[in-house]
C-alpha positions as CSV (number, residue, x, y, z in Angstrom):
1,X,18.3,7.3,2.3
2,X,18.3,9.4,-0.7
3,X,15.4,12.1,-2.5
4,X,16.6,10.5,-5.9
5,X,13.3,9.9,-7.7
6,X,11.1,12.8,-6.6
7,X,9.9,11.5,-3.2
8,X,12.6,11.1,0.1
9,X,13.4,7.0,0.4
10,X,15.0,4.0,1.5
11,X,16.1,1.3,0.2
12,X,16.7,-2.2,1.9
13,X,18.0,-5.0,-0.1
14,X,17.1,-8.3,-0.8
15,X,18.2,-10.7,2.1
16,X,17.4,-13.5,-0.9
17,X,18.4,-11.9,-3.9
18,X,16.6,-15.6,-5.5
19,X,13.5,-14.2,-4.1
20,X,13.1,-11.1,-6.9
21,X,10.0,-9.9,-4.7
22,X,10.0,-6.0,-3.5
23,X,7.9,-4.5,-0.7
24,X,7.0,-0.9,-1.3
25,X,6.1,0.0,1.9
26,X,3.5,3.2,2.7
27,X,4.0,4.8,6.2
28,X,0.7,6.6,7.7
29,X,0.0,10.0,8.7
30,X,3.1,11.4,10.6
31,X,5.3,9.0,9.3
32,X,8.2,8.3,7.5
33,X,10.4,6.1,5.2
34,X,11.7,4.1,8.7
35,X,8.6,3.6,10.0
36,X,7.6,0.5,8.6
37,X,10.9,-1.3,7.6
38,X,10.3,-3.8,10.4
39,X,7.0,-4.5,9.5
40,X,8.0,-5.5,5.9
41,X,11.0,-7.4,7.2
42,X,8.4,-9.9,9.2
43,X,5.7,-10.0,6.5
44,X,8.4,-10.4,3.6
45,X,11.8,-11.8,5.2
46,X,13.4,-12.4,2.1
47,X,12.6,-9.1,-0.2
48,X,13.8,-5.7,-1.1
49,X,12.1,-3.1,0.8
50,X,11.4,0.4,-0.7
51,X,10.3,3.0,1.7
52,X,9.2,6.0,0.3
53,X,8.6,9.1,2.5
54,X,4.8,11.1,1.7
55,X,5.5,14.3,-0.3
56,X,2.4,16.6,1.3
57,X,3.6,17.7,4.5
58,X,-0.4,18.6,6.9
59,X,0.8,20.6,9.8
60,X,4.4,19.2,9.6
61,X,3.4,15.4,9.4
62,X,4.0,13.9,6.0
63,X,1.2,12.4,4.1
64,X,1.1,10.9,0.7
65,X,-2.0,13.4,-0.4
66,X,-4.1,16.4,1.2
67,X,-7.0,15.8,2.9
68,X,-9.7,18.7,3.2
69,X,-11.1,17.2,6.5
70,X,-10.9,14.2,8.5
71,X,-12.2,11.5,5.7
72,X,-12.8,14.3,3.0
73,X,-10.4,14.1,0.4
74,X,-10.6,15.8,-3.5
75,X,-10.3,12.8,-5.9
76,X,-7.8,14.7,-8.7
77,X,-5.4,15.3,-5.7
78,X,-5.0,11.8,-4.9
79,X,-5.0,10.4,-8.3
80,X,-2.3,12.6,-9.1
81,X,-0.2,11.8,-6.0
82,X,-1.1,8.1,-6.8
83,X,0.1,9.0,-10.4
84,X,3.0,10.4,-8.6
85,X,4.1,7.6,-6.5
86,X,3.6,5.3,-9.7
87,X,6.3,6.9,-11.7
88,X,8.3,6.4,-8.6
89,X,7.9,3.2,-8.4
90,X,8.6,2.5,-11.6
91,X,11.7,4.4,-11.8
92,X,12.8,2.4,-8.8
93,X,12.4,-0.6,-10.3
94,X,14.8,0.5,-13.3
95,X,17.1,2.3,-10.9
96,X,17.4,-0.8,-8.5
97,X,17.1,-3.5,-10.9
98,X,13.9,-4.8,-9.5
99,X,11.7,-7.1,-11.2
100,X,8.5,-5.7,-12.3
101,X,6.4,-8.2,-11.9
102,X,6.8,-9.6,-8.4
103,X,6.2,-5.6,-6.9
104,X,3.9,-5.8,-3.8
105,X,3.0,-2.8,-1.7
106,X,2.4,-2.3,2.2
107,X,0.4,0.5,3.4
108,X,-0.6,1.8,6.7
109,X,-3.9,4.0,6.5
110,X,-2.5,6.6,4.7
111,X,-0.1,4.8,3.0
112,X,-2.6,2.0,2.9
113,X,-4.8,4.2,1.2
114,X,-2.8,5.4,-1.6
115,X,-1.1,2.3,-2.4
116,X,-4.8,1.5,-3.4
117,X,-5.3,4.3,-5.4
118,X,-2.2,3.3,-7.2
119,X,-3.6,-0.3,-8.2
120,X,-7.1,1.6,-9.5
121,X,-5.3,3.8,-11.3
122,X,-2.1,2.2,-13.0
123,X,-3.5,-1.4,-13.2
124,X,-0.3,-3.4,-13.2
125,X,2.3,-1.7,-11.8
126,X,1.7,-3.8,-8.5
127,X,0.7,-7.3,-8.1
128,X,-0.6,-6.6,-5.6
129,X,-1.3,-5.2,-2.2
130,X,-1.5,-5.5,2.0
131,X,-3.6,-2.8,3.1
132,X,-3.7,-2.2,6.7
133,X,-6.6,0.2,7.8
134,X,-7.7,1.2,5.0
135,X,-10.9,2.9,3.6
136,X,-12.5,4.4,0.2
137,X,-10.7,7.8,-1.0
138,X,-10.6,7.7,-4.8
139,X,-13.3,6.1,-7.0
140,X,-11.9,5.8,-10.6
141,X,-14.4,6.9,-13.5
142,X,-12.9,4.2,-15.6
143,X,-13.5,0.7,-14.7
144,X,-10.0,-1.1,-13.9
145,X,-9.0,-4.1,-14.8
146,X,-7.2,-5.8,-11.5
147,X,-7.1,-9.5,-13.3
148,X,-4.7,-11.4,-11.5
149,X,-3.4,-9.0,-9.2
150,X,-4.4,-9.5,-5.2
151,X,-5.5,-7.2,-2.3
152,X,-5.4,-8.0,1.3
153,X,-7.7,-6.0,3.7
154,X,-7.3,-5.5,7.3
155,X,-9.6,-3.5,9.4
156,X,-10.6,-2.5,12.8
157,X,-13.8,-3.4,14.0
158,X,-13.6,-0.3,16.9
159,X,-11.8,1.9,14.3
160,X,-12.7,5.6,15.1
161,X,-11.5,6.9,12.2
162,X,-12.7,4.5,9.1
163,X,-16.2,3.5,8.7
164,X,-16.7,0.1,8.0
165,X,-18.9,0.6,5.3
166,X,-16.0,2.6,3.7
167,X,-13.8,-0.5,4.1
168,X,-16.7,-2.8,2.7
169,X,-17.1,-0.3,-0.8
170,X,-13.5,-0.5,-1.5
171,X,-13.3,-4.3,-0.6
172,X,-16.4,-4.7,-3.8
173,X,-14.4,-2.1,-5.5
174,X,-11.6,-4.5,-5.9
175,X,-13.9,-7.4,-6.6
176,X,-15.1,-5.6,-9.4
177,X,-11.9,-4.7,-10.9
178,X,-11.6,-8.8,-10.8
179,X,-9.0,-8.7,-8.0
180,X,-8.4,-11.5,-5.1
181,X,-9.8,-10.1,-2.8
182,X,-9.2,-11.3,1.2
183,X,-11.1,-9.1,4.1
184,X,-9.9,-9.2,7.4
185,X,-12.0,-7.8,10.3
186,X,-9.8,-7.6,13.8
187,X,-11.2,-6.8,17.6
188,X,-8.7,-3.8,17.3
189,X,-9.2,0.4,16.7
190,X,-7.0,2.0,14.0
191,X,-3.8,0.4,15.9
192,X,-2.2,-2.3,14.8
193,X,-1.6,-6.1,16.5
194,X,0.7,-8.4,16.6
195,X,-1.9,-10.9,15.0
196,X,-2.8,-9.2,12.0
197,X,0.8,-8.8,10.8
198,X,1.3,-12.8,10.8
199,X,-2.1,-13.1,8.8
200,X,-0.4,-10.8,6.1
201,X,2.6,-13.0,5.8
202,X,0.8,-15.8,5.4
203,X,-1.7,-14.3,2.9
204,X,1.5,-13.4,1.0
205,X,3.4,-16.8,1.2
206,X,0.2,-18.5,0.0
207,X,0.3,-15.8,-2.9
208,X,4.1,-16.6,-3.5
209,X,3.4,-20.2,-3.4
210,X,1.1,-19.6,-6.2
211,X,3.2,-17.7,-9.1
């Protein structure tokens, strides 16, 4: 673990250094850079992990932006903090060799969330994305361009905390930006199961299978 780079992290190397695919992996609200090693290991067996730790701390629990109340959030906050965790990114990629073009993130809610804002607002730097609860915090002015990268969605249908239609608007946000888009709806709250984590490593194999 090390706070090289401007944010907290950890790094978990390639099991299959052949592979030259890297997880950045988004912990939710309260969490940190441990939280979702495991995850990552059984959705991507083979990559490097990085695990960055949020840099807003909301009552003590780490976040990776503010939020002014439950599902209110200022949109130049989190595009900087997405512009933020980009040049992290980036700088690990130099720092730990890593090739730039086979980046994927993982995101939990929070995590989930800004790893989206990330691909909206540096199209590119990641090819793409597993977003696990997310829902719609930053709406770029700027239309992106999301050509060839790939998004995959997965939502509660009893989620107290995201609105479906929120989840829906950023799903045809992505479709307009001309990403992949694939939308997962699961019998589950804002929790996660065991199901929806095999779906992700398939969706991800078939998008290995195809590069």
């Amino acid at each position: 673990m090390t706070d090289d780079l401007g944010f907290i992290h950890r790094v978990v190397p390639a099991k299959n250094s052949s592979s030259g695919e890297t997880l950045v992996v988004l912990h939710g609200t309260g969490g940190d850079e441990n939280d979702l090693i495991g995850i990552g290991q059984a959705i991507a067996p083979d990559a490097a992990i990085v695990s960055p730790r949020g840099n807003v701390l909301e009552a003590g629990a780490p976040r990776f932006f503010k939020r002014l109340a439950e599902g209110v959030f200022d949109p130049k906050e989190v595009r900087s903090r997405a512009e933020e965790l980009a040049l992290f990114i980036r700088a690990a990629v130099i720092t730990y060799r890593l090739d730039p073009t086979r980046v994927f993130a993982l995101g939990y809610s929070n995590g989930a969330n800004i790893a989206s804002a990330v691909m909206l607002v540096e199209p590119g730097i990641l090819q793409g994305a597993i977003l696990f609860r997310p829902m719609l915090v930053y709406e770029p002015s700027e239309k992106s361009d999301l050509t060839g990268s790939a998004v995959f969605i997965s939502a509660g249908r009893m989620d107290p905390i995201v609105p479906a239609a929120s989840v829906e608007r950023l799903a045809e946000l992505f479709e307009s930006a001309r990403a992949e888009v694939t939308l997962k709806w699961q019998l589950a709250g804002h929790n996660l199961v065991p199901s929806e984590v095999s779906e992700a490593a398939d969706w991800l194999a078939l998008r290995r299978a195809r590069v």
